[in-house]
N, C-alpha and C positions, 0 to 999 in steps of 0.2 A: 166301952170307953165312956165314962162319965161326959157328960152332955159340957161341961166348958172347955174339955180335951178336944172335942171334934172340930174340925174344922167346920166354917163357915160356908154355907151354899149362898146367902144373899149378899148382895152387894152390888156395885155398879156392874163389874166386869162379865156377869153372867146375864145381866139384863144388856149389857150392849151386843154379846153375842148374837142376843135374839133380837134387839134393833135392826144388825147387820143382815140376819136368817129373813127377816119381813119386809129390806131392802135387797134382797138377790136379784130379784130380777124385774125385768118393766112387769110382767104379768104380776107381780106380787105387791106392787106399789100403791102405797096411800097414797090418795090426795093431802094427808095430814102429815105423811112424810115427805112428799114432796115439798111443801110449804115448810116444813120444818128447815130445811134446807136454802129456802131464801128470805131465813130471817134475816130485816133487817134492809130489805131491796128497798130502794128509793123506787116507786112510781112516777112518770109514767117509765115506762122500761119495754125494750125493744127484745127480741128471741134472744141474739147473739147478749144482750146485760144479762137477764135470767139464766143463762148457760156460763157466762165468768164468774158474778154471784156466789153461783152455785158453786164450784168448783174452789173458790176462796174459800167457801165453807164447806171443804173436802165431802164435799157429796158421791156418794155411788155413785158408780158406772149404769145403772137401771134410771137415777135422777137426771142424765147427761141423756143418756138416749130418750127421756120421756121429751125433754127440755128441746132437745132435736126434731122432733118431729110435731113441733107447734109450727103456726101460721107464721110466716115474716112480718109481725107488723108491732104494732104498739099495744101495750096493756099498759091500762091505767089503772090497775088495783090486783091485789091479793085475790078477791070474788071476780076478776078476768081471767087470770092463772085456773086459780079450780076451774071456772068452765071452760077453759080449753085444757086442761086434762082431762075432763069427762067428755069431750068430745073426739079425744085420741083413742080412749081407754076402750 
């Protein structure tokens, strides 16, 4: 098949597959996916904000339980988030 008959392997929809594949699970979770997922949070921000957040911007089910099992208190920044996921992780 001459090469502008084949169909196309790049594109968004095959890179979001594997988005999805390196968000399955908590064990597979970036700190850099997880922040991806609260772009846009106002600080300071409480466990239960970073978990509605998230959820407005249709995050995993891996994003929601990381989000879960943070401390109950206040984060004043994006670099308090990262250090309380690397303190769950």
């Amino acid at each position: 098949m001459p090469e502008e008959e084949r169909p196309s392997v790049k594109g968004g929809h095959r890179g979001g597959q594997a988005a999805v594949h390196a968000e399955g699970s908590f064990e597979e979770l970036s700190a850099s996916a997880l922040q991806s997922h609260l772009k846009g949070m106002d600080y300071p921000a409480g466990k239960q904000d970073l978990i509605d957040h998230a959820r407005k911007n249709n995050a995993p089910e891996s994003v929601i339980e990381a989000l879960g099992r943070f401390q109950d208190k206040s984060y004043q920044s994006a670099t308090d988030v990262s250090r309380e996921f690397g303190r769950i992780k």
